[in-house]
C-alpha positions as CSV (number, residue, x, y, z in Angstrom):
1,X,135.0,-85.7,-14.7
2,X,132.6,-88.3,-13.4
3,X,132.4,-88.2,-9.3
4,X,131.5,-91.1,-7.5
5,X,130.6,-91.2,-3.6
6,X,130.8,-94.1,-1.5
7,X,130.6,-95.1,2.1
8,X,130.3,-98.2,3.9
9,X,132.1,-100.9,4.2
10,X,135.9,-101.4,2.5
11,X,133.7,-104.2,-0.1
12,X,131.0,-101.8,0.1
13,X,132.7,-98.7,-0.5
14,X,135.2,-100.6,-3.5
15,X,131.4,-102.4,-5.0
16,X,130.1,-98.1,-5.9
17,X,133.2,-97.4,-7.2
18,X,133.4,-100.6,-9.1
19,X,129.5,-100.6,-10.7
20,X,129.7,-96.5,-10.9
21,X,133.2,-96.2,-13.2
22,X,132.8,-99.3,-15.3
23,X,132.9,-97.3,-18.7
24,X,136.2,-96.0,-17.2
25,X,137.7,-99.0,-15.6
26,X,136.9,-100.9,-18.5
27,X,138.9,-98.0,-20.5
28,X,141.8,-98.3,-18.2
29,X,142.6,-102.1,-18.4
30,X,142.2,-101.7,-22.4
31,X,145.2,-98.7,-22.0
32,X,147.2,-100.4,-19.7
33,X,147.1,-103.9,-21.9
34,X,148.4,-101.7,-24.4
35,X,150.9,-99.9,-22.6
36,X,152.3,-103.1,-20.9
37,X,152.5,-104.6,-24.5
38,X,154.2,-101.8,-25.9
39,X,156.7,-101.0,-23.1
40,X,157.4,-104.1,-21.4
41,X,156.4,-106.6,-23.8
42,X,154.0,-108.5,-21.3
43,X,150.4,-109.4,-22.3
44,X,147.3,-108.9,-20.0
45,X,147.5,-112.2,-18.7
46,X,151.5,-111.9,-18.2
47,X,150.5,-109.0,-16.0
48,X,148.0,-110.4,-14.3
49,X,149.8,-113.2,-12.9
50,X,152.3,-110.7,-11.4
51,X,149.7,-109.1,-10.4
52,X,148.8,-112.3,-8.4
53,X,152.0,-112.6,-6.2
54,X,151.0,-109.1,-4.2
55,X,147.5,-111.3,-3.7
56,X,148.6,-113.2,-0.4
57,X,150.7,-110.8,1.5
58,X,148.1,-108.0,0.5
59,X,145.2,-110.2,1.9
60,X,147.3,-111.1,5.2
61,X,148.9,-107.6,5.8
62,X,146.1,-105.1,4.5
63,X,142.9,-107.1,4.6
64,X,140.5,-103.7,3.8
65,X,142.3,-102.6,1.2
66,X,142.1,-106.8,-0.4
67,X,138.3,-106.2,0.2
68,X,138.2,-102.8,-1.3
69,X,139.8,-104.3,-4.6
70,X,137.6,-107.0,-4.6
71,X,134.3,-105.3,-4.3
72,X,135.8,-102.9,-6.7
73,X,136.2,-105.9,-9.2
74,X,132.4,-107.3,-8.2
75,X,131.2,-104.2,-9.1
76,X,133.2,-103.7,-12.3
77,X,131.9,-107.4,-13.2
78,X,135.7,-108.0,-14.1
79,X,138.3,-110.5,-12.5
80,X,140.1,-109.8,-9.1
81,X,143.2,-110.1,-10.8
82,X,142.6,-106.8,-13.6
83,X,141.6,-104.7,-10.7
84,X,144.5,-105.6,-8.6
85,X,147.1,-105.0,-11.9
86,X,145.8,-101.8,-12.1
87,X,146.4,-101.2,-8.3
88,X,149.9,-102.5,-8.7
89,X,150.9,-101.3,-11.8
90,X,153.9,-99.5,-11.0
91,X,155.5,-102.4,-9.6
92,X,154.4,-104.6,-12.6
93,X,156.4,-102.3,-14.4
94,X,159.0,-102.4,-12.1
95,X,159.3,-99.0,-12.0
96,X,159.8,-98.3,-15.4
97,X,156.8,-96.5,-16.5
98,X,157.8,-92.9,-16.7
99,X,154.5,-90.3,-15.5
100,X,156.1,-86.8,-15.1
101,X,155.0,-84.7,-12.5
102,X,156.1,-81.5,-10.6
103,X,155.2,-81.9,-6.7
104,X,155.6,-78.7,-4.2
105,X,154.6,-78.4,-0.8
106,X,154.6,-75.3,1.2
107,X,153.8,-73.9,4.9
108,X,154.7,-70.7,6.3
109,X,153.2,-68.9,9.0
110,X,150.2,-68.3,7.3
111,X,149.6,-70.7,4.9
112,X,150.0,-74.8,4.2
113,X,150.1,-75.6,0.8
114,X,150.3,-78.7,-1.1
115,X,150.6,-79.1,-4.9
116,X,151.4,-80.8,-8.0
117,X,150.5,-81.1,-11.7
118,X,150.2,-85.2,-12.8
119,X,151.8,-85.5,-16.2
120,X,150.7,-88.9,-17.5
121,X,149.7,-90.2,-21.1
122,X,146.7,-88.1,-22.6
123,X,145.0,-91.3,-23.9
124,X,144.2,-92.1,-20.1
125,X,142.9,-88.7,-19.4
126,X,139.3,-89.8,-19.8
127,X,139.7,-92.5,-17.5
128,X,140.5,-90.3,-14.5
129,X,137.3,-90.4,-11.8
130,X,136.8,-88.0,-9.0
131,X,136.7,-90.6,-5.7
132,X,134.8,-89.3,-2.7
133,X,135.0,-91.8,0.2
134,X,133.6,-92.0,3.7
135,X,134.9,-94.0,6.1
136,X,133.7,-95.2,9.3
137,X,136.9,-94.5,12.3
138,X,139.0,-93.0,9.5
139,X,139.5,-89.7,7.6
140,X,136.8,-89.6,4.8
141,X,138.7,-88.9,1.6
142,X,138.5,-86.9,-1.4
143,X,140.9,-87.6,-4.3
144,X,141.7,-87.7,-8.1
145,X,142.3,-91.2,-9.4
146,X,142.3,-93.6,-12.6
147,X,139.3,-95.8,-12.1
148,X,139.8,-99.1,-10.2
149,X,142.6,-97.7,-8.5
150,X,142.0,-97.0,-4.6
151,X,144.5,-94.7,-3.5
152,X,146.3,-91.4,-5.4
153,X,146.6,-88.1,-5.3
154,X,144.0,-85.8,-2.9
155,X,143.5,-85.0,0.6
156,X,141.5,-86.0,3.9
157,X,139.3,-84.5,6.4
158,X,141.9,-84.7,8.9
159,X,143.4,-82.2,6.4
160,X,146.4,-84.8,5.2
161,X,147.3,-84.6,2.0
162,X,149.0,-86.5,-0.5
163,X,151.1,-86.3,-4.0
164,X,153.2,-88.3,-6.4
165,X,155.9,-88.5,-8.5
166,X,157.2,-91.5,-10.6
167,X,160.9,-92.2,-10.4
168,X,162.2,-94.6,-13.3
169,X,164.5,-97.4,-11.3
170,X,164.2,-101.1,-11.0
171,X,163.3,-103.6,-8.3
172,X,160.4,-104.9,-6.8
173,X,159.1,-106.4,-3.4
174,X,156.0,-108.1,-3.5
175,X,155.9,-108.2,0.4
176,X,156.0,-104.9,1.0
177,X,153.1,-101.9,0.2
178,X,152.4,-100.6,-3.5
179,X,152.9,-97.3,-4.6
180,X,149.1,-96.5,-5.4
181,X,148.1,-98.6,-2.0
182,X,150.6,-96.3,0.1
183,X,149.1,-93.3,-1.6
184,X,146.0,-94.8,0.3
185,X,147.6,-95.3,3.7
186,X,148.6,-92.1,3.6
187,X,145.0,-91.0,3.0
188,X,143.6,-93.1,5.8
189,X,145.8,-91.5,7.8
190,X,144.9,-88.6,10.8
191,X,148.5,-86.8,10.5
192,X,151.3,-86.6,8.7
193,X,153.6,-88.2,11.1
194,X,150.3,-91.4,11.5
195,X,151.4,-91.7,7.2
196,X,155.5,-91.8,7.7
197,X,154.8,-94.5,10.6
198,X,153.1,-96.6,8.6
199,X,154.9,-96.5,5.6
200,X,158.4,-96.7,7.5
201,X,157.0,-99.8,8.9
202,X,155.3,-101.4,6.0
203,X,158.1,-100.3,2.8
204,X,156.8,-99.7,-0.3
205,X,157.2,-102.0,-3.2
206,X,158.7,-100.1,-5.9
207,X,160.3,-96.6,-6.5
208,X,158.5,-93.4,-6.1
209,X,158.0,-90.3,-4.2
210,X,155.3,-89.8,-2.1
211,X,154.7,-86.3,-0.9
212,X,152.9,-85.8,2.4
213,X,151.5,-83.0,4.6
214,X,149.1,-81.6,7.0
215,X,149.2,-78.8,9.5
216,X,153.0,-79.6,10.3
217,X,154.3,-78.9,6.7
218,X,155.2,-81.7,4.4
219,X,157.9,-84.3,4.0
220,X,159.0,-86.0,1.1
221,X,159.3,-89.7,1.0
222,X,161.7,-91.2,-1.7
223,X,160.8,-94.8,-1.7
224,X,162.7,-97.9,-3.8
225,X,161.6,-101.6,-3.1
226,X,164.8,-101.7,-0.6
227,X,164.3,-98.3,1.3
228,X,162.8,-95.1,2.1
229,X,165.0,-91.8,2.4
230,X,163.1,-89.2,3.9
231,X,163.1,-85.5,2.4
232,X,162.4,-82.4,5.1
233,X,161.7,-79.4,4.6
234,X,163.9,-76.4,3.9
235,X,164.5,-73.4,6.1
236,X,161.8,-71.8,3.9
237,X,159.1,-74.8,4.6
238,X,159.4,-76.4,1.6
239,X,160.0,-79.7,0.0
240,X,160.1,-80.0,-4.0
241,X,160.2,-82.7,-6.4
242,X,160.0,-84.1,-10.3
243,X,160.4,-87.7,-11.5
244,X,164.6,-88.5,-10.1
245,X,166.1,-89.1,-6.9
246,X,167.3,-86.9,-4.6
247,X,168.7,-88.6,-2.1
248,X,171.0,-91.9,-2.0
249,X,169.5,-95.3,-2.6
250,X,172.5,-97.7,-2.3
251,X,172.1,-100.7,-4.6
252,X,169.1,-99.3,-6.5
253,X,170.1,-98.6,-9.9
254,X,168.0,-95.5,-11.7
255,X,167.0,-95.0,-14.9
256,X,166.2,-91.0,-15.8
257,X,163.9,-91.8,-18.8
258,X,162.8,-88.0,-18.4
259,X,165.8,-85.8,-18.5
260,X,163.3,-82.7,-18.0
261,X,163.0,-83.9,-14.5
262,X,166.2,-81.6,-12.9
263,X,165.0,-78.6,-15.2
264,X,161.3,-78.6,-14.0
265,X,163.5,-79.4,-10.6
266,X,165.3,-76.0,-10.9
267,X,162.6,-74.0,-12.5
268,X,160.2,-74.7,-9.5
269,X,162.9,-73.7,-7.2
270,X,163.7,-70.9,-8.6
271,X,159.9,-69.6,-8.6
272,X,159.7,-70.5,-5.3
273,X,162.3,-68.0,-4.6
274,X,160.4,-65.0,-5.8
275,X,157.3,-66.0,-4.3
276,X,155.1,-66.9,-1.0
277,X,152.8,-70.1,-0.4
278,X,149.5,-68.5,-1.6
279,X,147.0,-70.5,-3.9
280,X,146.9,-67.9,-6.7
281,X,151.4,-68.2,-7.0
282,X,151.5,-71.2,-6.9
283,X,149.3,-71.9,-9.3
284,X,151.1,-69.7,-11.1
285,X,153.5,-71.6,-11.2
286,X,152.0,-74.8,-12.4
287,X,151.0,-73.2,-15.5
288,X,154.7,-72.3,-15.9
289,X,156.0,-73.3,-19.7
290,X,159.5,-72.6,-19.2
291,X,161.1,-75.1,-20.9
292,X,158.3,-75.7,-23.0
293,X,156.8,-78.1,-24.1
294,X,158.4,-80.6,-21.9
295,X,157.8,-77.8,-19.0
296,X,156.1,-77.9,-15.8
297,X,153.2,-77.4,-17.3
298,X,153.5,-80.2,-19.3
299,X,152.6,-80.7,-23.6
300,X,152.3,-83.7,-25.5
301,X,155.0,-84.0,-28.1
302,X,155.9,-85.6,-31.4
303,X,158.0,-88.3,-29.1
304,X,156.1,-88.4,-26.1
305,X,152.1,-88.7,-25.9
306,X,152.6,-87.6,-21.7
307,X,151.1,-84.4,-21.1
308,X,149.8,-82.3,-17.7
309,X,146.0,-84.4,-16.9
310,X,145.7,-82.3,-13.7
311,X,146.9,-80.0,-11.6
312,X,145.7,-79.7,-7.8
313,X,146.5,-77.1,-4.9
314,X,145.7,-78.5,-2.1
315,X,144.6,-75.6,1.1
316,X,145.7,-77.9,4.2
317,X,144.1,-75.2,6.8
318,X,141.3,-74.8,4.6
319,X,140.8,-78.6,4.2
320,X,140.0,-78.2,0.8
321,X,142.1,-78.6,-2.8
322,X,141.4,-76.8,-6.5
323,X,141.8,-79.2,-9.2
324,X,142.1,-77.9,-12.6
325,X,141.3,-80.7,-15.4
326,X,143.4,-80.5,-18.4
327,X,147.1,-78.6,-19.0
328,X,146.5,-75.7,-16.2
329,X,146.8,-72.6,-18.6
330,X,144.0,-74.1,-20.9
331,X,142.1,-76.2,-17.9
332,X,138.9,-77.8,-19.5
333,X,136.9,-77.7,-15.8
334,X,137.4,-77.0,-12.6
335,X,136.6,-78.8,-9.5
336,X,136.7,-78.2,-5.5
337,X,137.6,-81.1,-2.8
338,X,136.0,-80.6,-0.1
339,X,136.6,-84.0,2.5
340,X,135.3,-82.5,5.8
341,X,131.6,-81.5,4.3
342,X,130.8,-84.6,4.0
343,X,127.2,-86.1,5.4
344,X,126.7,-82.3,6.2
345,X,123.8,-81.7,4.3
């Protein structure tokens, strides 16, 4: 997996990643103008001018993270418009793309764990970049993402961490945050509780769940474009989730494309139920193929091309995360996050 490292400014930091994952980015927009043709019947330049309406209220309401895309863009050599699809593609889609995933987190007395496997389709596996930012008055961040997006799945050196889950169900505000920009919030964020502030306040534009945690445990948020319902912990510490909605959205009308979703729901519970938070269970449990192949640890299929990319277990305490690259049980590399060493050498 290629790793890029930047620092400086939210231009400067989005012009590395830009001129370092070009190849990849360039990948990525030639996937999606595929996938947005095939699934929602909307060329590159349909998508694009969506795209365009998030332009204004990003620029007004989160200026660094308009800079970020830019400088991403400049350094791509590409318009501001692609990189900004691919930063809103969820809403685009209005929440009717369909990545599976299976996203735990876990804190006892001794241990804080955060984890997930990202199920999306194979042909963008490729196009994943490891993204290792420092930031000046903010966490620096270490985190698994497609190239030209600025905000997914990792953890900070404030030891915050972050996961996602898709959740198929219409609606879209273009005034509030997107999915992959509150993924980013929550990674510029000191604590857990900093992250549920600001995403309370701001909204989030489409549906998804965002799983968050630090050294307080976790807390699930199930976000729609009209609401956020909040999921707490269990007695036990934990908070689970796949790809439907928990709690009640009023209004907000779902569509389970993935009717895995409440198995891998129940399996993970029930595993959880023989077992303690430590890093060698519950990966354990993302190589899980109950269920198989549309299991937790997920195989493409004669229907469906959406298979496991990666799988991360994220050490809160430690500050650091194990990413496996690949299905978990036949991972192709392995890779340690490691936020807080940063400019230590």
């Amino acid at each position: 997996m290629h790793e890029i490292y930047c620092h400086g400014t939210p231009y400067e930091t989005g012009f590395q990643h830009g001129q370092a994952a070009e190849s990849e980015i360039a990948r990525g927009i030639h996937f999606y103008k595929q996938l947005f043709l095939e699934t929602n019947k909307l060329s590159w330049e349909q998508v694009c001018d969506i795209a365009q309406k998030f332009s204004q209220p990003l620029a007004k309401k989160w200026p660094e993270y308009n800079d970020e895309i830019q400088g991403v863009a400049d350094g791509a050599g590409l318009p501001f418009t692609s990189i900004l699809a691919l930063n809103v593609r969820t809403e685009i889609a209005f929440g009717m793309f369909s990545d599976g995933c299976t996203a735990l987190s876990w804190k006892d007395a001794d241990m804080n764990i955060l984890a997930q496997n990202w199920d999306w389709q194979q042909e963008q596996s490729a196009n994943l970049i490891r993204l290792r930012i420092q930031q000046v008055g903010k966490p620096n961040i270490d985190m698994i993402t497609e190239a030209g997006i600025i905000g997914k799945i990792g953890l900070n050196s404030s030891g915050v961490g972050v996961c996602l889950n898709a959740i198929r169900a219409k609606g879209v505000d273009f005034d509030r945050l997107p999915c992959h920009l509150a993924l980013r919030r929550c990674l510029d964020s000191h604590s857990r509780a900093e992250a549920v502030a600001a995403l309370q306040s701001s909204g989030v534009g489409s549906s998804c769940h965002i799983l968050v945690a630090d050294s307080t445990g976790g807390v699930g948020l199930e976000c729609s474009s009209v609401d956020i319902a909040l999921i707490p912990m269990s007695e036990k510490g934990v908070v689970i989730h796949t790809n439907h909605f928990l709690g009640e959205h009023p209004g907000v009308k779902e569509d389970v494309q993935l009717k895995d979703s409440k198995a891998r729901l129940e399996r993970i519970q029930q595993l959880v139920e023989g077992s303690k938070p430590i890093p060698n269970s519950i990966v354990r449990m993302l190589e899980d193929e109950d269920g198989f192949p549309t299991s937790i640890n997920r195989q493409r299929t004669d229907d469906s091309s959406i298979a496991t990319l990666f799988s991360i277990v994220m050490d809160l305490a430690g500050t650091s995360a194990s990413v496996r690259i690949g299905r978990p049980s036949t991972a192709k590399d392995e890779l340690l996050l490691e936020p807080h060493l940063f400019g230590l050498t």
